[in-house]
C-alpha positions as CSV (number, residue, x, y, z in Angstrom):
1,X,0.0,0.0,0.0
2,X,0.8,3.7,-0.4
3,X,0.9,7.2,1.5
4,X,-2.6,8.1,0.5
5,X,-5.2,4.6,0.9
6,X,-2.8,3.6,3.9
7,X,-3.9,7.7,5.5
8,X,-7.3,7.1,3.9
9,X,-8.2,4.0,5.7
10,X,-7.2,5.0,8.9
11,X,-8.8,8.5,9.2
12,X,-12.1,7.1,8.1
13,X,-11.8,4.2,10.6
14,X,-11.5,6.6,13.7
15,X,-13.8,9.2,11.9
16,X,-16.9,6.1,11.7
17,X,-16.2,5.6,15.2
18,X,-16.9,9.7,16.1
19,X,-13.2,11.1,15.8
20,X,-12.5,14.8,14.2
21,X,-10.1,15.1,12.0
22,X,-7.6,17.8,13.1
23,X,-6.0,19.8,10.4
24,X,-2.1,19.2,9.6
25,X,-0.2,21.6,11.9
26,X,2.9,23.4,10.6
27,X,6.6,21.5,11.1
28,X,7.6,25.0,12.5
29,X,6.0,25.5,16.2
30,X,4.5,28.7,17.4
31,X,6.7,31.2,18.8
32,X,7.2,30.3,22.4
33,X,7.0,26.4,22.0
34,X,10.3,25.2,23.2
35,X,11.0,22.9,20.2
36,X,12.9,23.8,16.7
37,X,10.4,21.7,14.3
38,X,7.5,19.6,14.9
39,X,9.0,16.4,15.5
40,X,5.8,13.6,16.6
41,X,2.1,13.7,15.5
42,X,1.3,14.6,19.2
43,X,3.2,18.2,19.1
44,X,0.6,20.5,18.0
45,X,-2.3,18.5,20.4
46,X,0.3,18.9,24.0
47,X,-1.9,21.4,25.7
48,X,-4.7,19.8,24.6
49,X,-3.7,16.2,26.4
50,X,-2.3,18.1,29.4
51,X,-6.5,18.8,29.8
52,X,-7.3,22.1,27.7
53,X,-10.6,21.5,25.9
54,X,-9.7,21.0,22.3
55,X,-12.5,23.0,20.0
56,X,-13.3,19.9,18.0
57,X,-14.2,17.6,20.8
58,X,-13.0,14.2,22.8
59,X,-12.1,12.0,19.9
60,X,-9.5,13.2,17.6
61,X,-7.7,11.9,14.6
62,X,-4.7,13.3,12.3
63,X,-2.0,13.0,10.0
64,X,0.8,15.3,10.7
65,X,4.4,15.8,9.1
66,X,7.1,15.6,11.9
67,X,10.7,16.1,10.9
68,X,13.7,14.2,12.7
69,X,16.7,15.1,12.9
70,X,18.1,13.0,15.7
71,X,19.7,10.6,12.6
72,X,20.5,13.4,9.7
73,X,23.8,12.1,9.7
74,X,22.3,8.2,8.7
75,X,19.2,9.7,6.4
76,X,19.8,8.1,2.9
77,X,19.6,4.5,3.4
78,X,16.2,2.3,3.6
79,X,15.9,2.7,7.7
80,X,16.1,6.2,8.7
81,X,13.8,9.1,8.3
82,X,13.7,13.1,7.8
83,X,10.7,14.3,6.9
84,X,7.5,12.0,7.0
85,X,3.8,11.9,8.1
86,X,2.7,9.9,11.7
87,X,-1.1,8.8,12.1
88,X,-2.8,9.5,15.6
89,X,-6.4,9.0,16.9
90,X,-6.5,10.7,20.5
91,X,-9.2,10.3,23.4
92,X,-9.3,13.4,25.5
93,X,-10.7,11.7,28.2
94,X,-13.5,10.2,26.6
95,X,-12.5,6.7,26.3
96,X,-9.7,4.2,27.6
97,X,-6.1,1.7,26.6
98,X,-8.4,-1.2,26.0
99,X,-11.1,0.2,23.6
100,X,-7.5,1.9,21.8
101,X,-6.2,-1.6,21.6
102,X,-9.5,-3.0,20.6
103,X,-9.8,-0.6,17.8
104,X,-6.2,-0.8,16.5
105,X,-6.7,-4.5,16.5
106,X,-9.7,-3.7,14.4
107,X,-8.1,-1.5,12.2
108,X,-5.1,-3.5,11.7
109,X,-7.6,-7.0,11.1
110,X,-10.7,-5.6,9.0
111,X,-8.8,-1.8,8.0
112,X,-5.8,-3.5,6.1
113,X,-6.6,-7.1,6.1
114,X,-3.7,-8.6,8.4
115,X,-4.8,-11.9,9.2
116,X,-5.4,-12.7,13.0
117,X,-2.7,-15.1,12.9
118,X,0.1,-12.8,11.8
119,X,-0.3,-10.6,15.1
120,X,2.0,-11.0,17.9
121,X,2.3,-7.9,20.4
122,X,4.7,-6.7,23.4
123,X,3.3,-4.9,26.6
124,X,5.4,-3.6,29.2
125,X,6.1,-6.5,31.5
126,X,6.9,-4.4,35.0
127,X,10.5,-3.0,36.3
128,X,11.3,-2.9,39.8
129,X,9.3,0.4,39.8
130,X,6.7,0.1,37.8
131,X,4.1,-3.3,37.8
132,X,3.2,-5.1,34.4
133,X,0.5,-3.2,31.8
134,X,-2.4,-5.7,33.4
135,X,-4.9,-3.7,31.2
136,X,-3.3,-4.2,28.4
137,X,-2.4,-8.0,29.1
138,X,-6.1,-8.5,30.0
139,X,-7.2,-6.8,26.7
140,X,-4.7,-8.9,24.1
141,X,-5.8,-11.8,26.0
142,X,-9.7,-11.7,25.7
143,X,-8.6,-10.7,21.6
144,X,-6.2,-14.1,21.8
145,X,-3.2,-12.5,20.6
146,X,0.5,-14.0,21.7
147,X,1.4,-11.3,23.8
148,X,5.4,-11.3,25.1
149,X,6.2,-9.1,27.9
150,X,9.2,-6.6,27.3
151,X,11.1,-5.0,30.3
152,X,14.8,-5.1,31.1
153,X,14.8,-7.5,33.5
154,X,12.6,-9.9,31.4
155,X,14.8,-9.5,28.6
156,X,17.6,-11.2,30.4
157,X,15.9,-13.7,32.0
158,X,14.5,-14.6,28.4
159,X,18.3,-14.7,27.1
160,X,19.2,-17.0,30.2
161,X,16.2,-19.6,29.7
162,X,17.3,-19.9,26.0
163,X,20.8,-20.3,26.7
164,X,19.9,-23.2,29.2
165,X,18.1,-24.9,26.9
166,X,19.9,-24.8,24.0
């Protein structure tokens, strides 16, 4: 797929399920924001998901160029990006992680056809100061989607428990 059914398909998934789309915001901030260039699709919506009322509603969706330049030196080859466009649907408080996860599952299954057996996801599996995501383990789960956990500590465990049995 391409730029434009790939942006197509997702803004009128989230727009059937009562999201706004949110007009493409500038990759130079307003005077005063403490960044040089607009650098994630969340940028230009900050002080609306630090809790100002946004003027379009709850459920938000957009497409927004962001320019990187945390890799200029590597841009050229297939891996690394400058300038490109990042999807977002946002809930200002209107609804929750698991109906986000249930929807992108959606998307991902009946949006752009990826077959339920070809989905594998990670959720944060706890440090030792912060717990595993149970809402989102709950929520893969009830979908029955492999879920591995990620997390330093689970890492190397993972590494050990191979090298033991192999």
């Amino acid at each position: 797929m391409t730029y434009d059914p790939i942006s197509r398909t997702f803004v009128d998934f989230f727009r059937q399920r009562g999201h706004e789309l949110v007009p493409d915001g500038s990759l130079i901030p307003p005077p005063g924001d403490p960044v040089l260039f607009t650098t994630s699709g969340m940028h230009p919506l900050t002080p609306y998901l630090e809790g100002r009322p946004h003027p379009l509603g709850r459920r938000l969706v957009n497409v927004q160029r962001c320019l990187r330049t945390t890799d200029l030196d590597e841009v050229g080859d297939t891996t690394h990006l400058t300038v490109f466009r990042m999807l977002g649907s946002w809930s200002l408080g209107d609804y929750g992680l698991p109906q986000s996860l249930r929807w992108g599952y959606e998307l991902l299954r009946d949006g752009f056809g990826v077959d339920h057996d070809r989905l594998h996801v990670t959720v944060f599996g706890g440090d030792d100061q912060v717990g595993p995501d149970e809402s989102s383990l709950r929520t893969w789960g009830e979908l029955g989607l492999p879920v591995e956990l990620t997390g330093e500590e689970l890492l190397v465990v993972a590494v050990l428990s191979r090298a033991v049995h192999n």
